[in-house]
N, C-alpha and C positions, 0 to 999 in steps of 0.2 A: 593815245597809243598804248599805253601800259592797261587801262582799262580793257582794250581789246585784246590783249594777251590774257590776261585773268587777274591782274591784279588788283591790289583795292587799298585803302587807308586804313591800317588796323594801330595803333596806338602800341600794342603790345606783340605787334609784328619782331621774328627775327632779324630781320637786316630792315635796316632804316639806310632810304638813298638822299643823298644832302645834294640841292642843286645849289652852286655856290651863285647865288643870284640875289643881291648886284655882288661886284666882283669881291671878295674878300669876305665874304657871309660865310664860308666853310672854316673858313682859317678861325675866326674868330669865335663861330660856335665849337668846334672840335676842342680848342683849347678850354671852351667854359663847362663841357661836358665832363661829369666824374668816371674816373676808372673803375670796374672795368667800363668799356664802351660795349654798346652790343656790333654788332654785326654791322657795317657802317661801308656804306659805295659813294664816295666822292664825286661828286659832277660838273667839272668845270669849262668853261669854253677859252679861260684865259691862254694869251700865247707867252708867257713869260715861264722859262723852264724854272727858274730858281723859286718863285711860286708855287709851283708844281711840287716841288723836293718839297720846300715847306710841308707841303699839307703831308706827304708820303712820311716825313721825319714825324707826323701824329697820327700813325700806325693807322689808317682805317684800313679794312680788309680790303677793299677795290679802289683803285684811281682811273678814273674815265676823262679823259682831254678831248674834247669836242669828239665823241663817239657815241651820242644819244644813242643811234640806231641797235646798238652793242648793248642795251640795257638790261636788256629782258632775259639776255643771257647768261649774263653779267651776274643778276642776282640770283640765278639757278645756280651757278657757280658756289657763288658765295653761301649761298645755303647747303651745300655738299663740303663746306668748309675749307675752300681755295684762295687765295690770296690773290687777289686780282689788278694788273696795272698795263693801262694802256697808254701811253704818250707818246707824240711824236718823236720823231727821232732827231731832238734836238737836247743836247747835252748842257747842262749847267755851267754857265761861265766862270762862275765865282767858287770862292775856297768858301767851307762851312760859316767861317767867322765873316768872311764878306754876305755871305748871303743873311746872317743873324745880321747883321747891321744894315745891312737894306731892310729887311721887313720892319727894325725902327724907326727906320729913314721913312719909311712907304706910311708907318703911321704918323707921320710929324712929330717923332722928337725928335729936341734939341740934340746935339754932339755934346753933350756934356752928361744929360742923361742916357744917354746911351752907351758911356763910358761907365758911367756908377754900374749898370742893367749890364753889364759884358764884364766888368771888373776890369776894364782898360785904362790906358793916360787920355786926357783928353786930344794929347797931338796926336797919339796913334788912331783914334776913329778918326781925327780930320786926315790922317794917311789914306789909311781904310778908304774912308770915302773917295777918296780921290781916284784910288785903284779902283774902282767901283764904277764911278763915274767914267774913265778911261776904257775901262773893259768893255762897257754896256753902249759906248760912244754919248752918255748925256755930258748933258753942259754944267748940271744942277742939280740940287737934293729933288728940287720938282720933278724934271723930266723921269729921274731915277724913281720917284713915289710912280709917274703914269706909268712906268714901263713895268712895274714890280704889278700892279693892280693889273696889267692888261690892255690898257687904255692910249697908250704910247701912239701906237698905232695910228689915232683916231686923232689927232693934231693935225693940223695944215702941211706943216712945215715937216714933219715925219711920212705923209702918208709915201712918199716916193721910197724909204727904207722899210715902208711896213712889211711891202712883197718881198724883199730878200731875207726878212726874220722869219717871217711865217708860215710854217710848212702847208703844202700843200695848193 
Protein backbone atom coordinates (compact mmCIF):
# COMPACT_ATOMS: atom_id res chain seq x y z
CA UNK A 1 0.00 0.00 0.00
CA UNK A 2 2.62 2.62 1.02
CA UNK A 3 4.69 1.43 -2.17
CA UNK A 4 1.82 2.59 -4.24
CA UNK A 5 1.46 5.85 -2.59
CA UNK A 6 5.31 6.69 -3.40
CA UNK A 7 6.97 5.48 -0.71
CA UNK A 8 10.16 3.40 -0.30
CA UNK A 9 12.83 2.10 2.64
CA UNK A 10 15.46 4.79 2.72
CA UNK A 11 17.59 4.02 5.98
CA UNK A 12 18.30 7.78 6.27
CA UNK A 13 14.62 8.73 5.57
CA UNK A 14 13.09 11.56 7.88
CA UNK A 15 10.35 10.03 9.68
CA UNK A 16 10.73 6.30 10.43
CA UNK A 17 7.08 4.51 10.96
CA UNK A 18 7.47 1.52 13.77
CA UNK A 19 4.63 -1.12 13.36
CA UNK A 20 4.46 -2.30 16.85
CA UNK A 21 4.43 -5.99 15.60
CA UNK A 22 4.17 -8.48 17.81
CA UNK A 23 2.65 -6.46 20.51
CA UNK A 24 5.09 -4.50 22.66
CA UNK A 25 7.95 -4.21 19.71
CA UNK A 26 7.50 -0.34 19.81
CA UNK A 27 7.50 0.03 23.46
CA UNK A 28 10.61 -1.65 23.77
CA UNK A 29 12.41 -0.32 20.67
CA UNK A 30 11.37 3.52 21.38
CA UNK A 31 12.73 3.11 24.94
CA UNK A 32 16.25 1.60 23.43
CA UNK A 33 16.56 4.31 20.86
CA UNK A 34 19.00 7.43 21.83
CA UNK A 35 17.68 11.02 22.01
CA UNK A 36 17.22 12.89 20.01
CA UNK A 37 14.66 10.39 18.00
CA UNK A 38 14.13 11.33 14.36
CA UNK A 39 10.72 11.76 13.26
CA UNK A 40 9.06 8.60 14.43
CA UNK A 41 4.93 7.33 13.64
CA UNK A 42 3.95 4.64 15.98
CA UNK A 43 1.63 1.82 14.54
CA UNK A 44 -0.16 -0.20 16.74
CA UNK A 45 -3.31 -2.38 16.67
CA UNK A 46 -3.40 -3.08 20.52
CA UNK A 47 -6.85 -2.26 22.30
CA UNK A 48 -5.28 -1.49 25.64
CA UNK A 49 -5.59 2.44 26.23
CA UNK A 50 -2.85 2.45 29.03
CA UNK A 51 -0.48 0.94 26.42
CA UNK A 52 -1.31 3.39 24.20
CA UNK A 53 -0.23 6.44 26.89
CA UNK A 54 2.81 4.27 27.37
CA UNK A 55 4.21 4.64 24.05
CA UNK A 56 2.64 8.61 23.72
CA UNK A 57 4.69 9.34 27.31
CA UNK A 58 7.99 8.37 24.71
CA UNK A 59 7.13 11.33 22.58
CA UNK A 60 7.04 9.92 18.94
CA UNK A 61 5.67 12.55 16.63
CA UNK A 62 2.49 10.32 15.46
CA UNK A 63 0.26 7.57 17.38
CA UNK A 64 -1.73 5.55 14.91
CA UNK A 65 -4.36 2.84 16.96
CA UNK A 66 -5.56 0.47 14.19
CA UNK A 67 -5.61 3.28 11.48
CA UNK A 68 -3.39 1.81 8.83
CA UNK A 69 -5.60 3.44 6.17
CA UNK A 70 -4.58 7.07 7.86
CA UNK A 71 -0.77 6.40 7.09
CA UNK A 72 0.28 7.95 4.03
CA UNK A 73 -1.23 10.91 5.49
CA UNK A 74 0.00 10.66 8.61
CA UNK A 75 3.53 10.90 7.52
CA UNK A 76 2.84 13.97 5.07
CA UNK A 77 1.97 15.43 8.23
CA UNK A 78 4.66 14.43 10.06
CA UNK A 79 7.14 15.75 7.53
CA UNK A 80 5.54 19.45 7.57
CA UNK A 81 6.41 19.01 11.32
CA UNK A 82 2.77 18.12 13.05
CA UNK A 83 2.47 16.02 15.96
CA UNK A 84 0.11 13.46 15.07
CA UNK A 85 -2.28 11.09 17.50
CA UNK A 86 -5.04 9.00 16.66
CA UNK A 87 -6.82 6.61 19.32
CA UNK A 88 -10.00 5.56 19.89
CA UNK A 89 -11.91 7.25 22.19
CA UNK A 90 -11.31 5.13 25.00
CA UNK A 91 -9.75 6.87 28.05
CA UNK A 92 -7.06 5.39 30.50
CA UNK A 93 -8.19 3.69 33.54
CA UNK A 94 -5.45 3.96 35.64
CA UNK A 95 -3.56 6.94 37.57
CA UNK A 96 0.37 7.42 35.96
CA UNK A 97 1.76 5.16 38.86
CA UNK A 98 -0.78 2.35 38.22
CA UNK A 99 -0.05 2.39 34.61
CA UNK A 100 4.02 2.36 35.46
CA UNK A 101 3.32 -0.79 37.36
CA UNK A 102 1.34 -2.56 35.00
CA UNK A 103 3.95 -2.22 32.28
CA UNK A 104 6.31 -4.14 35.04
CA UNK A 105 3.68 -6.32 35.70
CA UNK A 106 3.07 -6.85 31.64
CA UNK A 107 6.87 -7.60 31.67
CA UNK A 108 7.11 -10.12 34.56
CA UNK A 109 8.55 -8.59 37.35
CA UNK A 110 8.32 -9.56 40.52
CA UNK A 111 6.53 -6.95 43.19
CA UNK A 112 9.40 -6.53 44.84
CA UNK A 113 11.38 -5.29 41.94
CA UNK A 114 9.07 -3.26 40.98
CA UNK A 115 9.12 -1.57 44.18
CA UNK A 116 13.05 -0.91 44.18
CA UNK A 117 12.20 0.26 39.92
CA UNK A 118 9.33 2.97 41.29
CA UNK A 119 11.04 3.55 44.73
CA UNK A 120 7.96 2.18 46.56
CA UNK A 121 7.13 -0.39 49.85
CA UNK A 122 6.81 -3.50 48.74
CA UNK A 123 3.01 -3.64 50.33
CA UNK A 124 2.12 -0.45 48.43
CA UNK A 125 2.71 -2.27 44.72
CA UNK A 126 0.88 -5.29 46.15
CA UNK A 127 -1.99 -2.27 46.79
CA UNK A 128 -1.29 -0.84 43.44
CA UNK A 129 -1.70 -4.07 42.16
CA UNK A 130 -4.74 -4.88 43.29
CA UNK A 131 -6.32 -1.49 42.32
CA UNK A 132 -5.19 -2.42 38.99
CA UNK A 133 -6.43 -5.69 38.87
CA UNK A 134 -9.83 -4.33 40.21
CA UNK A 135 -10.08 -1.41 37.66
CA UNK A 136 -9.07 -3.54 34.52
CA UNK A 137 -11.67 -6.46 36.16
CA UNK A 138 -8.46 -9.24 35.96
CA UNK A 139 -8.21 -11.87 38.52
CA UNK A 140 -4.11 -11.80 38.24
CA UNK A 141 -0.76 -10.30 37.45
CA UNK A 142 -1.45 -12.75 34.19
CA UNK A 143 -4.60 -11.57 32.95
CA UNK A 144 -3.32 -7.93 33.65
CA UNK A 145 0.30 -8.70 31.56
CA UNK A 146 -2.58 -10.19 28.38
CA UNK A 147 -4.61 -7.16 28.78
CA UNK A 148 -1.60 -4.52 28.93
CA UNK A 149 -0.07 -6.38 25.60
CA UNK A 150 -3.42 -6.52 23.89
CA UNK A 151 -4.13 -10.06 23.90
CA UNK A 152 -6.74 -10.15 26.82
CA UNK A 153 -9.22 -10.26 24.33
CA UNK A 154 -8.19 -13.36 22.56
CA UNK A 155 -8.75 -16.04 25.72
CA UNK A 156 -11.73 -18.14 25.84
CA UNK A 157 -13.03 -17.12 28.81
CA UNK A 158 -12.68 -13.16 27.90
CA UNK A 159 -13.83 -13.26 24.42
CA UNK A 160 -17.68 -12.50 25.55
CA UNK A 161 -16.04 -8.83 27.27
CA UNK A 162 -13.66 -8.35 24.46
CA UNK A 163 -16.81 -6.59 22.44
CA UNK A 164 -17.71 -4.17 25.29
CA UNK A 165 -13.75 -3.02 25.65
CA UNK A 166 -13.23 -2.56 22.16
CA UNK A 167 -14.15 0.29 20.19
CA UNK A 168 -15.52 -0.03 17.18
Amino acid sequence: MLTYEGFRYDPDAPVVVLLDVPPGFALSTIEALPLPRQRLIVVTTSPCAEYWEDLWDLHPQALLVSRLLELSTVIRRVLCGEQYRSVPAVAPRLTPTERRTLRLIARGWPSRRIATQLHLQYQTVLNISRSIYKKLGCANRNEAALYYWGTWYMSEQRSDVAEEKIPG
